[in-house]
C-alpha positions, 0 to 999 in steps of 0.5 A: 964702701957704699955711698948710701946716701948717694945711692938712695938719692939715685934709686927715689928718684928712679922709683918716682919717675919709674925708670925700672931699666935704669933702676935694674941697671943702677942696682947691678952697678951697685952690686958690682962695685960693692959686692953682696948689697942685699941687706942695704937693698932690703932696707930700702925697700921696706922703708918705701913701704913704711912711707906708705908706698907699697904700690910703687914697691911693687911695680919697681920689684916686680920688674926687678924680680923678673930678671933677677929672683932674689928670695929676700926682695921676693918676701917684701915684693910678696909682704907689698902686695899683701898689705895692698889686698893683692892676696893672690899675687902674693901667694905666687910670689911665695910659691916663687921663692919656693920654685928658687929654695924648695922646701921652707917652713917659713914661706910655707906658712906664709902661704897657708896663713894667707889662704886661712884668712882668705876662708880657704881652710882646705888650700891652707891646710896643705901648706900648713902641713908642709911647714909643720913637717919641715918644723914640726916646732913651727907653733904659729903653723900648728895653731893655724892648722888646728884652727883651720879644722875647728872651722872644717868642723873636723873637731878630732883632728883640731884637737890633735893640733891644739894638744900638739901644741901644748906640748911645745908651748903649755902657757898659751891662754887662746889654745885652751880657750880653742879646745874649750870651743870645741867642747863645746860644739861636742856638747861635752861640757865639763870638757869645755868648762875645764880648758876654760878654767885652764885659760882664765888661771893663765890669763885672769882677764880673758874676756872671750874665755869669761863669756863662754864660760857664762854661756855654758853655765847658763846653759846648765842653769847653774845660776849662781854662777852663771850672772857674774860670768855673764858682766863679762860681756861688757867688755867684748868688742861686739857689745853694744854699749850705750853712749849714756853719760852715767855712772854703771849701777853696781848695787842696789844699796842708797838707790831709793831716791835715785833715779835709774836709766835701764838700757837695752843691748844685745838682740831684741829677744834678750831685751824681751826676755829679761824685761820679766826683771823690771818689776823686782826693782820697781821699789828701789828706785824713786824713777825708772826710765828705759832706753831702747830700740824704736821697735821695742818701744811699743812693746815697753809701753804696753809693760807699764814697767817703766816711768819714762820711755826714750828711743836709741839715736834720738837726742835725748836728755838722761840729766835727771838720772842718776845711774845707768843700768843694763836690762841684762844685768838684771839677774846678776844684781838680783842674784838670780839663783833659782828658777827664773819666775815667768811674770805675765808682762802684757795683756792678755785677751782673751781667746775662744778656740775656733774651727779655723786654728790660726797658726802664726809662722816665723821660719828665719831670724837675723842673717846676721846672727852668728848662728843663724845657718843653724836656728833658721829653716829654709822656707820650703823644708818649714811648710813640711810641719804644718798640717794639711787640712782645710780647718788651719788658716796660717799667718806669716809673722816673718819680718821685712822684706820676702823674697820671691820664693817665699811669697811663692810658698806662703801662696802655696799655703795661702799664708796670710801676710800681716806683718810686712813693713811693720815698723815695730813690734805693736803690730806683731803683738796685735797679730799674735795676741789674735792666734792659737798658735805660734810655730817660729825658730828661735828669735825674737816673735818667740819672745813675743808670743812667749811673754803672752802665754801664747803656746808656741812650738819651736824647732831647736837645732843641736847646737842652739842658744844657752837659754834652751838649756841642753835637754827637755820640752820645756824651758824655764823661760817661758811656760807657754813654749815647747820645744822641739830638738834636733838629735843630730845637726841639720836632720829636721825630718823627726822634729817636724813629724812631732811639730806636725803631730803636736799642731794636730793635738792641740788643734782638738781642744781649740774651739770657735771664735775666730771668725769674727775677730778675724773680719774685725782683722781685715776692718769688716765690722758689718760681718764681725757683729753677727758673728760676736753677737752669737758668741756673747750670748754664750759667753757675756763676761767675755769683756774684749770680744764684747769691747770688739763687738761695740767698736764694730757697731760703732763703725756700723753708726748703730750707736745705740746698740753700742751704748748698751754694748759698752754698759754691758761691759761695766755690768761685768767688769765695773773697772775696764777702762777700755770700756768707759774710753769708747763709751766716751769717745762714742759721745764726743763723736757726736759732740754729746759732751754732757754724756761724754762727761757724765761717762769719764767721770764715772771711769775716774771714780772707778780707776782713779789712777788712770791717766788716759781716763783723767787726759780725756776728760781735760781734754773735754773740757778744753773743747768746751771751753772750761780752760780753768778745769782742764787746766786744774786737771793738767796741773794734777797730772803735771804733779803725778806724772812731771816728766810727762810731756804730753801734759806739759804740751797740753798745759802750754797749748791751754796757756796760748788760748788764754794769751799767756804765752810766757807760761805757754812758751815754758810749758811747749820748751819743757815738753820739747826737752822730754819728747821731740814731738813735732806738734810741740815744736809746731806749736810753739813756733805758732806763738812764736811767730804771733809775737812775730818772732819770725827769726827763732820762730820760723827757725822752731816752726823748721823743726818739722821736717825731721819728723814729716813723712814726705812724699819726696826728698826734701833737698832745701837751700840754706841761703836764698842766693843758692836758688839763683839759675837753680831748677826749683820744686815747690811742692805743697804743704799743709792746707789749701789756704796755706798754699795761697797764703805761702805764694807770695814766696813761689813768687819771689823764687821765680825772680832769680830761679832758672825755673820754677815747678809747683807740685800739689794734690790733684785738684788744684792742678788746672788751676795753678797750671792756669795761673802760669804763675810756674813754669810747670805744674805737677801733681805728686804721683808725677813729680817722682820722675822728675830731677830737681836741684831744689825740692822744697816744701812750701812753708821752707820757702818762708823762713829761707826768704826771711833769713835774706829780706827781715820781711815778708813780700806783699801779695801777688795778686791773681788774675781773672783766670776765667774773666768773671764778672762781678756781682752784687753778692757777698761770699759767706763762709762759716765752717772749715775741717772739723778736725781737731775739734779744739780748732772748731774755735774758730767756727761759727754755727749757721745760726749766729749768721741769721742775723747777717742774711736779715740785712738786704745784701745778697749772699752766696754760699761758699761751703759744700758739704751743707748739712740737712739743718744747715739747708733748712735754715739757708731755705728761709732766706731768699738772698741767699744762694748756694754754689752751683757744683763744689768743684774748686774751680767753681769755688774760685769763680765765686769769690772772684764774682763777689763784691765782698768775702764775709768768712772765718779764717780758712781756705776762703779767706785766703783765695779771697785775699790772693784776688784782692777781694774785699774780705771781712774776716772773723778771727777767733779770740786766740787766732792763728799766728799770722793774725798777730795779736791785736791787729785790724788790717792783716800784714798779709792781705790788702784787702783783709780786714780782722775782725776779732772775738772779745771774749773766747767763743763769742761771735755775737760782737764780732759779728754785729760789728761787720754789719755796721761795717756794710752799713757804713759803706 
């Protein structure tokens, strides 16, 4: 009797140390003394592999089997190696075991199994055959082989298989669900619809079997049924769901003080195709919302269907919906069972045939597609119907990345290529909504130009999607589409003679007015406005090309000619608010702010439903210093619009200026829950940081980084000891003054870093290389060669120091790079970058400053870019001088030469800090978080003192208390 457990001992250990000799012996021992010991070697073996050992299986039966072939332990050596990917050494392991038995049905079928999941269906298909005439019973290997000619495509003799098959074994569900597979790529429908009813009565829940079924029903148009089929989809693996924490709507019934979140799935052409739906529930919900892909969102907006708009992997919060709700599940709720009605959903332009006929192409969808060999068209066997003539300019719609070949033959047609690294769907939109034509397979820029009423031509290959229906022109999707279909698979040559011809055709009825939007395409507005000019005098009421033409004089600055342009828009189309927008943009930009007033208000009388109109006119407001009006009007929106986070940021942004920033902190963390915009979160880091609430405040400020678009690769330490004999980037962030203002940290990082690099924009090279404050300085265009261990954007250093030290390090001061002796002159400075225009608060004009240059000081001017009025009233003081060159370098040399700075919060004040220059600066009312709230003397600079407004906008005290401060002195 065998000693199992002595035995086994024996063999581990054998195995483990991989004594396969010793191994083979002690088996040939075992099997003398014992006899016939197979079933107990069989065991063995498999249990080393259930132990997950196959490998160690396999090397001690592969040495085993060399010398003694046993078939049983040859099937597990072949099973070992199966199920560690080896696929080829398992099939000749079984073609062994066939050299030792001959014919085995089993075996045959192992090997044929093998070759069918490697995709070798031809290899399979000869052993499946083998195991099928030693047994012709063998269903596993009729199935196998059946399969394998549905994917050969030898459909006839795959039906011979699955039919043999019924004959053993007629309560298989997959079998008919195969042949009902095959019917349909026959197109032989009823056939297809009949063995699916045969699989679902056999297995009701048979979810692949309920799909296809829907598919050929919507194929069909036979509605009624078609939708309820269509939910089945919900429950396939491939289908995209949402991870939404809401119940799925299931009627429309006690839904009209709920909230709904609409989703998108499946491809973007489906969530284009279905968005027609939306407007038919619009009164049974008291709010829709839509979660969608980010390419889709633009396209979402411009449909003004939805209340509020959210972006797939963003954290987003639902917890004001009630339900959620499948945008393809539509029809099925709404009982779609007619013709499915066409619903304009953008706006269309209008459009003026041209002699050039602009043709927009797309010739491949998604790789990824399952049937995408079949819908896309080689690049080159697409150019076959496009006309030759001269008067036909194309325009490449294709999205991502070209290949070489075909950059080569769109040169070939001298394609134009708009549409590559569009991030979404806006710009695709702008590009057809500007073409005559679209000629594109079947994807999702026929959606697109589809939903527009753009007329688009479509090659439909013989076995194309349910939604082309199975014959016609026409579609029921979209009236604008013709269609085009192949009558056999893979033969294009007579659909491109008929799209070629068709172009033809319609090219006759097309006529011109291309020509200008396409130099207003290509930002040519001096070339575009004769050309408008021309085409409005034949067509005035044309109120886009008009808009276009004002736009372009705009840009031109002949803004007088545009203000007509704008009024003779309103003449025609009193209630164009696309008009009143650039009207009142046109004054703003020239801070006629009477007129920009004057304009918006007659906008809002004539749409008192626009948002953008009524945002623009509080925005005005703000600029002007009416807070309490642009307030009133926020408020008003907050009513209408309480989940708008634009409105809340501008209520909180309001409440800051007024020192409120309780209620401002409440309104920016409202509007970072709806939105993460970057700009909430900086500006309540901005209060944050005023309160000097460094910890959470720095922390807020930090959120930036998920948004910025970097031109490196952010790699930033969680804790300051981690830079310890580290390599440090510092790259530049934000403006120059933030740059001085944030060296203090650069510094402290050379304390304990190996080395320290500073990165900046070119200007300011030479001179921080001067400075060697840094063990090399670079611009951005070099640092991309360059290898760090740390690349940290200036402002993180702040926040990464704070987190160590509670503090933040006093001011390195820096040296006299360019040994500068001192004058008698005093640096003045009034202005920094105009833009935004809500932080010209903290300008001054030329004007309040006069009453400065009357004292008998002698001043230097620090600005450049000095305008013709500014230089009129500077030429009236004799102690005031300008800068020699607006060089940086110069700039430095001349705050380092004054005896004091006298200069509004910006860049000056900083480099004049940084030297320890004696600075006077004026801070507006609501000034910058690092002036804090009250103080004189900044925490930042020695040699800064505040000197701060009374009142919002009113320097008259501000200043008059500097001049009796040089008087004092």
């Amino acid at each position: 009797m065998i000693n199992e457990l002595e035995i086994i001992e024996q063999f581990d250990t054998l195995i483990k140390i991989k004594a396969y000799d010793r191994l083979r012996l002690a088996i040939w021992e075992c099997t003398n003394k014992n006899g016939d010991c197979i079933d107990f070697l069989e065991n063995f073996f498999e249990k080393w592999i259930n132990r997950g050992k196959s490998q160690n299986v396999i090397e001690a039966l592969e040495n085993l089997m060399f010398y003694y072939p046993i078939p049983n332990l040859m099937i597990i050596l072949a099973e070992a190696q199966e199920k560690m990917g080896n696929y080829k050494n398992s099939i000749s392991t079984y073609q062994k075991i066939l050299n030792i038995t001959g014919s085995n049905s089993s075996i045959f079928y192992q090997i044929g199994r093998l070759y069918y999941e490697n995709k070798d269906y031809q290899s399979a298909e000869i052993y499946l055959l083998k195991a099928i005439k030693t047994n012709y019973l063998f269903t596993e290997a009729i199935y196998l082989l059946a399969s394998c000619y549905r994917y050969l495509e030898n459909y006839n003799q795959s039906l011979t298989y699955f039919k043999h098959y019924l004959k053993i074994d007629s309560q298989n569900a997959n079998v008919f669900y195969n042949i009902a597979v095959i019917y349909e790529q026959l197109s032989e429908w009823d056939k297809s619809l009949h063995y699916l009813d045969y699989a679902l009565s056999i297995n009701p829940n048979f979810v692949e079997a309920h799909w296809n079924k829907a598919l050929i029903l919507l194929r069909l148009q036979i509605f009624d049924k078609a939708w309820k089929e269509f939910e089945w989809r919900k429950m396939r693996k491939e289908f995209l769901s949402k991870k939404i924490d809401l119940p799925e709507l299931i009627d429309f019934e006690n839904s009209q003080d709920k909230s709904v979140l609409v989703y998108t799935e499946q491809g973007l052409g489906d969530s284009l195709q279905f968005l027609r739906f939306v407007p038919n529930i619009k009164d049974k919900f008291q709010k829709i919302g839509v979660l969608c892909e980010e390419n889709l969102k633009s396209i979402f907006q411009k449909s003004q269907f939805f209340d509020e708009i959210f972006v797939t992997n963003e954290q987003n919060d639902f917890s004001k919906y009630h339900l959620k709700l499948s945008l393809l599940s539509l029809p099925f709720l709404l009982d779609v069972s007619h013709k499915v009605q066409e619903i304009p959903i953008f706006e269309q332009n209008q459009r003026i045939p041209g002699k050039i006929i602009k043709v927009g192409i797309c010739w491949r969808g998604n790789s990824e597609h399952l049937n995408d060999k079949n819908r896309s068209i080689a690049i080159e066997n697409f150019l076959e119907m496009l006309p030759q003539e001269k008067n036909f300019q194309f325009y490449n719609l294709q999205y991502g990345e070209l290949s070489e070949s075909e950059i080569a033959n769109l040169n070939k047609i001298k394609a134009i290529n708009l549409m590559q690294n569009s991030p979404d769907f806006e710009n695709s939109l702008q590009i057809i909504s500007s073409l005559d034509l679209v000629v594109s397979v079947d994807t999702a820029i026929l959606h697109l130009s589809g939903n527009m009423g753009i007329k688009t031509l479509v090659p439909i290959s013989a076995k194309s999607d349910w939604r082309w229906g199975i014959s016609g022109k026409s579609t029921i999707w979209y009236n604008s589409v013709e269609l085009f279909r192949q009558t056999k698979l893979g033969v294009w040559d007579d659909v491109f003679e008929k799209i070629r011809n068709r172009i033809k055709i319609l090219a006759y009825s097309l006529e011109n007015k291309r020509i200008a939007v396409e130099f207003l395409r290509n930002g040519d507005f001096a070339n575009s406005i004769p050309h408008l000019e021309e085409y409005l005098a034949n067509f005035p009421e044309d109120v886009s090309s008009a808009n276009n033409l004002a736009i372009a004089l705009v840009n031109q600055n002949q803004k007088e000619k545009a203000v007509q342009i704008f009024h003779h828009i309103l003449d025609f189309n009193i209630k164009y608010e696309k008009a009143y927008l650039g009207l009142s943009d046109l004054y703003f930009s020239e801070d006629n702010f009477s007129k920009t007033e004057e304009v918006l208000e007659s906008g809002i009388y004539q749409i008192p439903n626009s948002l953008e109109l009524k945002k623009s006119l509080a925005y005005l407001y703000f600029v002007t210093n009416r807070l309490s009006q642009s307030k009133e009007i926020y408020l008003n929106l907050k009513e209408k619009f309480p989940e708008n986070a634009e409105i809340l940021y501008n209520l909180g942004v309001l409440s800051q200026e007024e020192k409120d920033f309780e209620k401002a902190k409440f309104y920016l963390n409202n509007a970072i829950l709806l939105n993460e915009n970057p700009k909430y979160h900086y500006a309540l880091s901005e209060i944050l940081l005023t309160e000097k609430q460094y910890e959470v405040g720095l922390s807020e400020f930090e959120n930036r980084i998920k948004f910025m678009k970097f031109t490196f690769l952010p790699k930033i330490p969680t804790k300051w000891n981690e830079i310890e004999n580290k390599e440090i980037a510092i790259y530049e962030e934000q403006g120059i003054g933030d740059t001085f203002n944030l060296l203090r940290f650069a510094i402290e990082t050379k304390k304990i870093a190996q080395k320290v690099f500073f990165v900046c924009r070119d200007e300011l090279v030479d001179f921080f290389r001067q400075t060697k404050l840094f063990d090399a300085v670079f611009t951005f265009a070099e640092s991309e060669k360059m290898k760090f261990d740390f690349s940290i954007p200036n402002f993180s250093l702040f926040p990464l120091f704070w987190k160590e030290f509670k503090e933040i390090p006093p001011v390195y001061e820096l040296p006299n790079l360019f040994q500068i002796e001192k004058t008698n002159r005093f640096g003045v400075a009034w202005r920094g970058n105009p833009f935004p225009h809500h932080n010209r608060k903290r300008h001054l004009k030329l004007e309040e400053l006069e009453i400065l240059f009357q004292t008998e000081n002698e001043f230097v001017v620090l600005q450049n870019d000095l305008t013709e009025h500014e230089l009129q009233i500077l030429s009236n003081y004799k102690n005031v001088h300008l800068r020699e060159n607006p060089s940086f370098e110069n700039l430095v040399k001349s705050i380092y030469s004054s005896q004091k700075i006298i200069t509004i919060d910006s860049l000056f004040l900083h480099v004049a800090g940084s030297f320890n220059i004696p600075t006077q600066a004026l801070i507006p009312f609501s000034a910058d978080w690092r002036w804090g709230i009250d103080e004189k003397k900044s925490i930042w600079y020695n040699s800064v003192w505040l000197n701060r407004q009374n009142s919002d906008r009113n320097w008259k005290s501000t200043i008059e208390e500097i001049i009796r401060k040089l008087q004092d002195e």
